[in-house]
N, C-alpha and C positions, 0 to 999 in steps of 0.2 A: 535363483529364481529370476526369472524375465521381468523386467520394468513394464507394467500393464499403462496403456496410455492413460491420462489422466483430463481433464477439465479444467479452464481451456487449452489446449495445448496446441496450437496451431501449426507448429512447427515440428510434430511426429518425435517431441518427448516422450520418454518411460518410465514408467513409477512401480515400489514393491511396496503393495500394502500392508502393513504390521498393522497387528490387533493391539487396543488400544489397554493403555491402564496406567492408573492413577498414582502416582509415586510421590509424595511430599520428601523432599532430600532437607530441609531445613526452612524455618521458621521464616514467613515473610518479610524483606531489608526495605528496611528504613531509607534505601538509596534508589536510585531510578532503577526501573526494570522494562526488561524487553520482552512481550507476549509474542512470539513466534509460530505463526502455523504450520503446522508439518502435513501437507498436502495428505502424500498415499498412509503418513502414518496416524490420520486420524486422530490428532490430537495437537495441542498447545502445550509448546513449552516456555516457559517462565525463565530471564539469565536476569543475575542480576549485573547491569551494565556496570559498574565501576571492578569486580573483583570476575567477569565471568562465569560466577559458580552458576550451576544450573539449581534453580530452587524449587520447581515443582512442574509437574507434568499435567494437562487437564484434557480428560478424553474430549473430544468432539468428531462426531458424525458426520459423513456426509462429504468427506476430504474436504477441509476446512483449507481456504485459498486467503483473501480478504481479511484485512482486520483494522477494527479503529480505534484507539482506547478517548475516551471523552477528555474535554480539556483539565476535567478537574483530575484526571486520572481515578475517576473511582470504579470503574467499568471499562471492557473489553466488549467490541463487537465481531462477530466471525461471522463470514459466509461461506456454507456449505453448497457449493454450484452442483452435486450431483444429489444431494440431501434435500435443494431444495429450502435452504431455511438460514435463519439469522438467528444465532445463537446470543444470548445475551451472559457474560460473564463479569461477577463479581471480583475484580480486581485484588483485592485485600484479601479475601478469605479465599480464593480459589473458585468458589462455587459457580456451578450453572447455574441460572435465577428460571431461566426461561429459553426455550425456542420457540420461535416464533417461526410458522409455515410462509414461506412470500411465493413459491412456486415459480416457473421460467427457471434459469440459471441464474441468482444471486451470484457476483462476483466482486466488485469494487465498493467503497463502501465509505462513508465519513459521519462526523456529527456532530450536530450543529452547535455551535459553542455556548449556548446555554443547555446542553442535555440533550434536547428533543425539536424536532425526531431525529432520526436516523437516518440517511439517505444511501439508497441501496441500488445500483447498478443492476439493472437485467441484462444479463450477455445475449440471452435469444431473442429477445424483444427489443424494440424503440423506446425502453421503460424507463424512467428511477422513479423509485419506491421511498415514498415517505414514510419512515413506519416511526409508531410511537413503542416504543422500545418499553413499556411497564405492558402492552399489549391490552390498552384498554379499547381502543379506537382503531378501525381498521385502516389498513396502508390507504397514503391517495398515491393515484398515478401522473407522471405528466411525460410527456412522450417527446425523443431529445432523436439524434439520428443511430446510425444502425451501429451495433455491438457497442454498446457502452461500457467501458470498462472502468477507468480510474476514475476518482468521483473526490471535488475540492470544495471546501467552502469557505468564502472569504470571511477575513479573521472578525469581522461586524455583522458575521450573520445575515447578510442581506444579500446575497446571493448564492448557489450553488451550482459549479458547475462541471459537466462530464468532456469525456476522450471518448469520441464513439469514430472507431478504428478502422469502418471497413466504410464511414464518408469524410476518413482524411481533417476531421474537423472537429473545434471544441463549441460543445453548448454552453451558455449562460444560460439561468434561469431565475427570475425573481425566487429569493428560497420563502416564501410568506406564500404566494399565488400558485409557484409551480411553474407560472407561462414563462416558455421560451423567450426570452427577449432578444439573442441573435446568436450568429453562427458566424466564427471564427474559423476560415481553413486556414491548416498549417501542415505539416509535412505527411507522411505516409504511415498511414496506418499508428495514430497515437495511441499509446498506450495507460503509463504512467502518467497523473497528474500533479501536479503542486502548485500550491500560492505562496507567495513571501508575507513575513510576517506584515507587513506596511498593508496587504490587499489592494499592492500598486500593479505588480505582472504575477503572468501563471506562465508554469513550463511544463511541455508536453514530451515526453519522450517517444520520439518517433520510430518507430520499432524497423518499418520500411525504407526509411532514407536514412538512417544510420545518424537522425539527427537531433537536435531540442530546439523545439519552438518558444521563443518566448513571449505573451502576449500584454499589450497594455491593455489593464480591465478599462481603462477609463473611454480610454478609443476606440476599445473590441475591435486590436487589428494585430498583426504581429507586427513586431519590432527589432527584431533580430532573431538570428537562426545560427547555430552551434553545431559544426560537425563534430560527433565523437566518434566510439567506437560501433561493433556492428551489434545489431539489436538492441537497442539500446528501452530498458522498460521500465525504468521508476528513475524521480529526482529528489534529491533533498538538499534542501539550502540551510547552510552554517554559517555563521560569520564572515557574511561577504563573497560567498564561493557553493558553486553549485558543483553535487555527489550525482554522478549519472550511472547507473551499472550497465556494463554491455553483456548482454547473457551468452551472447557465441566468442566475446574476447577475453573471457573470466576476467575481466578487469572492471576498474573504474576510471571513468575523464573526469577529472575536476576544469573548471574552469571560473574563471572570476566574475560574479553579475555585472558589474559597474562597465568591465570595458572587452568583456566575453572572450576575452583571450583564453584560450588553453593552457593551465599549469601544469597537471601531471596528470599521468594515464599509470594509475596503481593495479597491480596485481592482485587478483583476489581468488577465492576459492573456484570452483569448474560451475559455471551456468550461474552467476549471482544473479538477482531479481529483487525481491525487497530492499527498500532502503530506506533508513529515516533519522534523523538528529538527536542527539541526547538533549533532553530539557534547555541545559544551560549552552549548548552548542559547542560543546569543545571535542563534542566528538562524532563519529557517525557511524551506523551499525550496517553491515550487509550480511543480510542470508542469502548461501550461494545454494540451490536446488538441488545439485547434483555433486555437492563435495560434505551435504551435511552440516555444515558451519553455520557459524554467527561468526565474523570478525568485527573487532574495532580496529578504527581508525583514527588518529591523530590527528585534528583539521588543523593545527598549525604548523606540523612537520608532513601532512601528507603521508606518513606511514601505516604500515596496519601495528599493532601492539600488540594485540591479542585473537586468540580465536577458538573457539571452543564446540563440539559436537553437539548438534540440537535435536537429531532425531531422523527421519527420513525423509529427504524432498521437504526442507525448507521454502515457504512462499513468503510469508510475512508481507503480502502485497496490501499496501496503506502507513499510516503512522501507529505503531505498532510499540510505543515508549512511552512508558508516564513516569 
């Protein structure tokens, strides 16, 4: 069967929709786990990050792209961009709690480190979406520049901000008020967003210049710029060293924050795209779209260790580990 295109897929990707169902392989680990969306497959797969096994499958509608798991890890957020909605998922138990309607294309997505709300990327709109995530009070809006996609919030909760891809630029926004406070340009068409744990820089992976922006929140200016590989669409920072996926190089750039030298460009599965740090940072997980995988990786030898089958068009776009 043909790969039907999918949401967003800008670059004339193709996806096989698999119908969806609910498979428990074993009891939920006491060890970190990685909540994986499988775009055309319509569901979340659950690995557990120290031994790989895959532990539990959880239907989600709507090709589930985005996901955030909360700091305390007791919950799972998905956005469904063709469904239209933010699924709310019980981390422990498996369960769906709730979906909740946001309407536009829901795609990027984070939250706020006490809980609530949720903050949710409109790809069709100039949006993000506050949502309170028990769904008692409906979303606010506050309007950032055009195609919003990755969506970060500093580790003090006092700000949040997006990669809106097609004006070249990151917003800040008071995360309390909503209002824009400034616009940060940086390379072409940003994608992937991230903050260091400090809430001193953000990095933008630049999907069009093949490159990462890195930004001082405190000056809202950049400060350096990192060429990697091509297309490059999510960051995650480990001890000291920034994980970039290039989705056209099936690879990974690492390079060092402190003095942005380039260490290694790691091979990984065809088209990787999510990417994010294990809790204690010793390691880093990428799901590649197009090979099906979850790999880890070694962040002090730089290799991959393991890698394991998740399902169909892995996205896992966000932090996606608790």
């Amino acid at each position: 069967m043909l790969r039907k295109a999918t949401f967003p897929t800008s670059w004339g990707r193709l996806c096989v929709a698999l119908g969806p169902a609910l498979l428990l392989f074993s009891s939920p680990a006491l060890a970190g786990e990685a909540f994986v969306t499988d775009q055309p497959g319509e569901q979340v797969v659950v690995i557990d990050t120290d031994s790989m096994a895959k532990l539990a499958t959880i239907p989600v509608d709507g090709e589930p792209a985005g996901i955030a798991v909360s700091t305390d890890g007791a919950r799972a957020y998905v956005t469904s961009p063709e469904g239209k909605v933010l699924t709310v998922i019980d981390a422990a138990s498996r369960a769906v709690l709730r979906r909740i309607p946001v309407g536009g294309g829901p795609l990027g997505v984070a939250v706020h480190p006490s809980g609530h709300p949720v903050y949710v990327a409109d790809w069709y709109s100039r949006h993000l979406l506050a949502i309170d995530p028990d769904g008692k009070a409906p979303p606010r809006t506050a309007t950032v520049g055009t195609s919003p996609s990755g969506v970060a919030v500093t580790p003090d909760g006092a700000f949040v901000l997006t990669a809106d891809r097609d004006d070249d630029a990151v917003s800040i926004l008071d995360a309390t008020t909503l209002q824009r406070v400034a616009v940060v340009p940086v390379g072409t068409r940003p994608f992937g967003l991230t903050i260091d744990a400090e809430g001193q820089r953000a990095y933008a992976a630049n999907v069009g210049s093949n490159s990462v922006s890195i930004i001082d929140l405190a000056a809202r200016k950049v400060v350096g710029t990192v060429k990697v590989g091509l297309r490059p669409y999510a960051v995650a920072l480990a001890r000291g060293k920034a994980f970039v996926t290039n989705q056209y190089g099936d690879s990974v750039t690492v390079f060092d924050v402190a003095s942005l030298k380039v260490l290694k460009t790691i091979e990984v599965g065809d088209y990787p795209e999510g990417i994010a740090p294990s809790r204690d940072g010793a390691h880093v997980y990428v799901a590649s779209w197009f090979a099906n995988t979850l790999s880890m990786i070694d962040v002090e030898t730089l290799a991959v260790t393991k890698t394991v089958e998740v399902g169909d068009g892995p996205r896992a776009f966000g932090q996606f580990i608790r």
